[in-house]
N, CA, C and O atoms as a GROMACS GRO file, in nm:
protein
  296
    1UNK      N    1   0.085  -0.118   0.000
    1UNK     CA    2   0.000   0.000   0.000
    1UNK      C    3   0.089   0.124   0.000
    1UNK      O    4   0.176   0.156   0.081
    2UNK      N    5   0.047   0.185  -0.110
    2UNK     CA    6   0.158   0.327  -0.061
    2UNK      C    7   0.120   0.408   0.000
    2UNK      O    8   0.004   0.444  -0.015
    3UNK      N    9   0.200   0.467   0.092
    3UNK     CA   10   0.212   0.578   0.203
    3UNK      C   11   0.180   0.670   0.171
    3UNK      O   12   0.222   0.728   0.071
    4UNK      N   13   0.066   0.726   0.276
    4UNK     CA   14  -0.055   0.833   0.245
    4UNK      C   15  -0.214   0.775   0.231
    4UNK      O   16  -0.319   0.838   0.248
    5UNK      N   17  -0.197   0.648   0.196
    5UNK     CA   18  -0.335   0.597   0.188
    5UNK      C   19  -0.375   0.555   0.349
    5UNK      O   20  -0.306   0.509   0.440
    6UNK      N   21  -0.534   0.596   0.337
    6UNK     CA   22  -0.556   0.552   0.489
    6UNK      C   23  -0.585   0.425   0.470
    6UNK      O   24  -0.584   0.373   0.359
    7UNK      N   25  -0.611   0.367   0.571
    7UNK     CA   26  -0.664   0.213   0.575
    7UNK      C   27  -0.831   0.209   0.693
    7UNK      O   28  -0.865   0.291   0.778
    8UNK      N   29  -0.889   0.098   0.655
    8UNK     CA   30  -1.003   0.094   0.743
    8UNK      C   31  -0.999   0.156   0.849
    8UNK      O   32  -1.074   0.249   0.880
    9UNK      N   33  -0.858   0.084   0.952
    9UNK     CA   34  -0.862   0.128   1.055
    9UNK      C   35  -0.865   0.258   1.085
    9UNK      O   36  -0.949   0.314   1.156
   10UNK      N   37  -0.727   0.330   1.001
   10UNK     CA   38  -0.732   0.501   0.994
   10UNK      C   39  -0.895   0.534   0.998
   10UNK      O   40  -0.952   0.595   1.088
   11UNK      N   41  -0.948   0.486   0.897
   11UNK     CA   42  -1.071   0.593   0.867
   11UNK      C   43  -1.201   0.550   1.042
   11UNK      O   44  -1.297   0.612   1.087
   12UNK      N   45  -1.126   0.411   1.092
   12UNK     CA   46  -1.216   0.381   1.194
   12UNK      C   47  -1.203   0.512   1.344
   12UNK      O   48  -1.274   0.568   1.428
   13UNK      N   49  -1.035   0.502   1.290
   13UNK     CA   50  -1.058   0.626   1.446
   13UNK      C   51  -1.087   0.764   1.391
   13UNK      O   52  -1.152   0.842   1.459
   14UNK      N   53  -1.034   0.804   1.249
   14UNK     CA   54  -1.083   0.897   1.206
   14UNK      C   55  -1.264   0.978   1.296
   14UNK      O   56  -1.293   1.069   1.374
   15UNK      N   57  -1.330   0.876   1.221
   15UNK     CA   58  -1.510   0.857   1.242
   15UNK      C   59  -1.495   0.870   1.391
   15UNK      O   60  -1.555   0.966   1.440
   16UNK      N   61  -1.434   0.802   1.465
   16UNK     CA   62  -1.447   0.815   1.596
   16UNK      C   63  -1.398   0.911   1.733
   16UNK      O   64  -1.436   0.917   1.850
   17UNK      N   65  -1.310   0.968   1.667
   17UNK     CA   66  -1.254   1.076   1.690
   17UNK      C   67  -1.346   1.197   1.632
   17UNK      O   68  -1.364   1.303   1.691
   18UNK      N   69  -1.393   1.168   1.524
   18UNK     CA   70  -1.519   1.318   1.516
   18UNK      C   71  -1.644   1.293   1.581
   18UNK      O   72  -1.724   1.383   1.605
   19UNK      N   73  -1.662   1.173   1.610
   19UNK     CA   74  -1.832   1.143   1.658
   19UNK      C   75  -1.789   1.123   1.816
   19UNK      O   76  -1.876   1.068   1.883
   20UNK      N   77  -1.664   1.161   1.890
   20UNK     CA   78  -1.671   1.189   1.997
   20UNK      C   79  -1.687   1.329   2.087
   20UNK      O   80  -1.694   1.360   2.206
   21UNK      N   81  -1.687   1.391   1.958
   21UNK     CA   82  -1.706   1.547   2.006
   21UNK      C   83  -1.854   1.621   1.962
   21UNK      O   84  -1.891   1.735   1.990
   22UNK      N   85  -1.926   1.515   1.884
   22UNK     CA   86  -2.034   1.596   1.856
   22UNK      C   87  -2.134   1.458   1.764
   22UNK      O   88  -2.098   1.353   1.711
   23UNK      N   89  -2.284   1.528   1.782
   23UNK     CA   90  -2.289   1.447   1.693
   23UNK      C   91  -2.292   1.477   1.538
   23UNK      O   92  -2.271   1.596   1.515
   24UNK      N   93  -2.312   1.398   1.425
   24UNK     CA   94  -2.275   1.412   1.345
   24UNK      C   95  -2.369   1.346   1.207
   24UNK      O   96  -2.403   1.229   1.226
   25UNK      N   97  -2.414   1.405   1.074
   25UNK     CA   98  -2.448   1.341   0.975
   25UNK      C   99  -2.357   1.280   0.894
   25UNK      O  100  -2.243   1.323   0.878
   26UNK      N  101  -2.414   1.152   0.826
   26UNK     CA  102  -2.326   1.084   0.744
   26UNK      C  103  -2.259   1.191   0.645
   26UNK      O  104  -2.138   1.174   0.628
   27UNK      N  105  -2.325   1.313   0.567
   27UNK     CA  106  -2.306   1.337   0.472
   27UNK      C  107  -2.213   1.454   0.542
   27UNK      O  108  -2.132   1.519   0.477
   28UNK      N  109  -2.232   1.472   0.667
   28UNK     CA  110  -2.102   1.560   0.757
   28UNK      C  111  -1.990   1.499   0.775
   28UNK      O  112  -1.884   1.559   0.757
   29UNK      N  113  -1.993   1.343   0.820
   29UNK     CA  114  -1.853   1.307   0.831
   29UNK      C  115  -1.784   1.244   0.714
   29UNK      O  116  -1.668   1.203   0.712
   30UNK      N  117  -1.883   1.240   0.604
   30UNK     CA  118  -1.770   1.219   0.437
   30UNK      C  119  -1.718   1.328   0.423
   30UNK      O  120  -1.600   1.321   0.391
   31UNK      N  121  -1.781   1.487   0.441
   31UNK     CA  122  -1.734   1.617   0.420
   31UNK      C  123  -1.591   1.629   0.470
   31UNK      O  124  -1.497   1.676   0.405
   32UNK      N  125  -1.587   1.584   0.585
   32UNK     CA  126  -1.472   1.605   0.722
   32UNK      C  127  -1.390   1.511   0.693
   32UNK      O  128  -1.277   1.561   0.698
   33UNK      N  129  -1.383   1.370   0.657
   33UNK     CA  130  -1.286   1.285   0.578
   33UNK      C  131  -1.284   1.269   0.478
   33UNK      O  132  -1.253   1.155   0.442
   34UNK      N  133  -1.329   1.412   0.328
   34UNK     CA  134  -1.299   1.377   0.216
   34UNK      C  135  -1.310   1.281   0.159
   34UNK      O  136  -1.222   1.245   0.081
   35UNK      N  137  -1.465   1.178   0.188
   35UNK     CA  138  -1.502   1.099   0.099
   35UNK      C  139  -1.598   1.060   0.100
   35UNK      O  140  -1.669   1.078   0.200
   36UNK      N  141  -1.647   0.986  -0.013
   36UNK     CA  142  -1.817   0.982  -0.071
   36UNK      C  143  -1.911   0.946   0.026
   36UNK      O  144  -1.891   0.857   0.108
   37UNK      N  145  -2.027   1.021   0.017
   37UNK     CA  146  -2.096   0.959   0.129
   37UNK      C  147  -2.145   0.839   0.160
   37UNK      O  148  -2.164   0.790   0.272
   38UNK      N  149  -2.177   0.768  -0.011
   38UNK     CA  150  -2.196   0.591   0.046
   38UNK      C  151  -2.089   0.506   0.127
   38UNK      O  152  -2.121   0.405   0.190
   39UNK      N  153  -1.970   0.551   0.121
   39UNK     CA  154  -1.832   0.491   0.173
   39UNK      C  155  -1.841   0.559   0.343
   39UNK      O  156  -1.783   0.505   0.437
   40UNK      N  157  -1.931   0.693   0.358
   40UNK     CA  158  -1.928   0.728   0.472
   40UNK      C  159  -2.025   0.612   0.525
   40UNK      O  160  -1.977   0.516   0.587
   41UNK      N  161  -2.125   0.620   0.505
   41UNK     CA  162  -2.196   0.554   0.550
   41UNK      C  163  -2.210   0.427   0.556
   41UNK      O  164  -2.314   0.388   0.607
   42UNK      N  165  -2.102   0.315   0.503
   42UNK     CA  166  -2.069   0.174   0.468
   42UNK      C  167  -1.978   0.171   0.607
   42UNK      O  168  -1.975   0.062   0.665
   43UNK      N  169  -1.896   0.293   0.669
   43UNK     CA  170  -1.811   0.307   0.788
   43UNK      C  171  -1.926   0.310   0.906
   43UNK      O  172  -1.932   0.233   1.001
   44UNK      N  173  -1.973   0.366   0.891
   44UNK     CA  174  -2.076   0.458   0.985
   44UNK      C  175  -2.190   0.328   0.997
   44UNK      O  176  -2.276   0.358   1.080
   45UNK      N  177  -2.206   0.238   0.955
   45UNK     CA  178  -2.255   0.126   0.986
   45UNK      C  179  -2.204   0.024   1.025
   45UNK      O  180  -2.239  -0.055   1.113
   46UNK      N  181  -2.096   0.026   0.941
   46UNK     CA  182  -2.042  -0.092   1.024
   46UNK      C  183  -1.971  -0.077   1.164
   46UNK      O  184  -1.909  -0.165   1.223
   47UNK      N  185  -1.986   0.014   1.191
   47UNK     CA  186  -1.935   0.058   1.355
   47UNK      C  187  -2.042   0.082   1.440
   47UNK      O  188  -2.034   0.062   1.561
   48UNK      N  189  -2.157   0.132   1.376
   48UNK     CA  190  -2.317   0.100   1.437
   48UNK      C  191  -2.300  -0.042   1.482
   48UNK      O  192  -2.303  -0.045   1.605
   49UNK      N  193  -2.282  -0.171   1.426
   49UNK     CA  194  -2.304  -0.298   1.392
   49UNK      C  195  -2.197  -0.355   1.528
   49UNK      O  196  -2.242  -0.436   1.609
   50UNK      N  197  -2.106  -0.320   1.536
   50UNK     CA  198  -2.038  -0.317   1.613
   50UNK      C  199  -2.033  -0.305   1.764
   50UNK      O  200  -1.974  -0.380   1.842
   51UNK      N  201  -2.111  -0.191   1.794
   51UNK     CA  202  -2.200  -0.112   1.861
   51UNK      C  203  -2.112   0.005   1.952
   51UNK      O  204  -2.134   0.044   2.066
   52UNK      N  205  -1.992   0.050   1.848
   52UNK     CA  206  -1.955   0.163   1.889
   52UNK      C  207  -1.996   0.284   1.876
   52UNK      O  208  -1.950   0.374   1.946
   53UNK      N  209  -2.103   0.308   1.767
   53UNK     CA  210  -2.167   0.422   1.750
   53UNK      C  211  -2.339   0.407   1.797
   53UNK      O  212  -2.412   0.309   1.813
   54UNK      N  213  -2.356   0.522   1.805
   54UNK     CA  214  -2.554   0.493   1.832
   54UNK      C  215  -2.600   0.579   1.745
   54UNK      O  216  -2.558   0.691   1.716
   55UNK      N  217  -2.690   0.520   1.706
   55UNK     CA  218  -2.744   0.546   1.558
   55UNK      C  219  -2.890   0.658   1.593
   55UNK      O  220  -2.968   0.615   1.677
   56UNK      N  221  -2.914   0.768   1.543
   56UNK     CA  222  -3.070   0.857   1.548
   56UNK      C  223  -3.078   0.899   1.448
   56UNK      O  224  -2.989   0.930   1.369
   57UNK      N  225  -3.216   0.905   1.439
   57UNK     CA  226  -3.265   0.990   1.296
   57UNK      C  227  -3.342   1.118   1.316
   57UNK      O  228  -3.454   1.119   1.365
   58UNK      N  229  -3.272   1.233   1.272
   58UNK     CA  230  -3.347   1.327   1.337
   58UNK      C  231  -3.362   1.376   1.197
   58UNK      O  232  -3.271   1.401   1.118
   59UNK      N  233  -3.521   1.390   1.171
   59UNK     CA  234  -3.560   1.468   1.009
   59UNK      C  235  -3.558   1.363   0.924
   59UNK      O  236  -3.605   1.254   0.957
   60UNK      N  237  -3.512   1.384   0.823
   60UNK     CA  238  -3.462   1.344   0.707
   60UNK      C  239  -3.312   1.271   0.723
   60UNK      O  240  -3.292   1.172   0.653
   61UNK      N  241  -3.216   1.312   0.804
   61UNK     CA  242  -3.069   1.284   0.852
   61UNK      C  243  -3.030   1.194   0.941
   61UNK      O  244  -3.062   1.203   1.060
   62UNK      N  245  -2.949   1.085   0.888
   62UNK     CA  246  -2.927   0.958   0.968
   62UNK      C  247  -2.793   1.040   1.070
   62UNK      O  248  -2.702   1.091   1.004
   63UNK      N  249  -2.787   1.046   1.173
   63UNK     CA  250  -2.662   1.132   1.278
   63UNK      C  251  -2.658   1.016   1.353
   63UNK      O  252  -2.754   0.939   1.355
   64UNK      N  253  -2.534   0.991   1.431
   64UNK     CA  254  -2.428   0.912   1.465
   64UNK      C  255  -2.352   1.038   1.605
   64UNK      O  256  -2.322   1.157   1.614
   65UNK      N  257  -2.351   0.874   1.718
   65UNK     CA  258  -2.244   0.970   1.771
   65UNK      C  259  -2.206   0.862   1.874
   65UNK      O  260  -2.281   0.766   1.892
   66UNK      N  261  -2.055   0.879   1.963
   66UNK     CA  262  -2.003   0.722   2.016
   66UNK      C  263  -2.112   0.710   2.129
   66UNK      O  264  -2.167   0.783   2.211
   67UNK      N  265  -2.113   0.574   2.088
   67UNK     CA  266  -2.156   0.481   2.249
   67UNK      C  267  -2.150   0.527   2.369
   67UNK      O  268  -2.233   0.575   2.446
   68UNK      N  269  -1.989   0.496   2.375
   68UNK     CA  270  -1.915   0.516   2.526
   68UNK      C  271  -1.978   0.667   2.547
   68UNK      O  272  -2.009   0.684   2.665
   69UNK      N  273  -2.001   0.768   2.470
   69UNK     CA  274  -1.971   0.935   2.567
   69UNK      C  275  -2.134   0.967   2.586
   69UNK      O  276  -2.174   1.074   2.632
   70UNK      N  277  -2.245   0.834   2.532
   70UNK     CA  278  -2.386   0.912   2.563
   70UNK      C  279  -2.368   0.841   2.728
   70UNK      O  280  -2.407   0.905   2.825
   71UNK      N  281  -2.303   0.700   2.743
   71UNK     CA  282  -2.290   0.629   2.849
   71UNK      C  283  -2.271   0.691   2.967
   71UNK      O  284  -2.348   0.682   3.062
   72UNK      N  285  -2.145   0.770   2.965
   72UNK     CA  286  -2.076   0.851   3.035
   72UNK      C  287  -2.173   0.968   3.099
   72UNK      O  288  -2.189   0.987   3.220
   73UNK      N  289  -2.233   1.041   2.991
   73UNK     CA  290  -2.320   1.147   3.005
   73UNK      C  291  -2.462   1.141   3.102
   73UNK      O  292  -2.527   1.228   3.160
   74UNK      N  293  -2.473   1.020   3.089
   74UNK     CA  294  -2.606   0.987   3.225
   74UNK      C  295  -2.547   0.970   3.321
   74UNK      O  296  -2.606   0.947   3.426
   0.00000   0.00000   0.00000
């Protein structure tokens, strides 16, 4: 792989490192990691699936934000 490319993992703490400070739309965190939103959202599920993220739908907008910090917050 040449150097500079991220890998899953990169893009895993990437996502998680922004959805620990706020929450967030899919089509916000492709914006913020420069890439397509189906690929955002192929991340953004499979870490739902996982069950590091918690998944809401507010509107029209699927938003995401970690597990651990709603945990914390009660």
């Amino acid at each position: 792989m040449p150097s500079g490319e991220l890998t899953s993992n990169d893009f895993e703490k990437k996502i998680l490192g922004l959805l620990n400070k706020r929450l967030m739309s899919v089509s916000q965190v492709a914006k913020e990691l420069g890439i397509r939103r189906d690929v955002a959202a192929g991340y953004l599920e499979a870490l739902k699936n996982q069950g590091k993220l918690e998944f809401h739908k507010v509107g029209r907008s699927n938003v995401y934000i970690v597990r651990e910090r709603l945990k914390n917050e009660k």
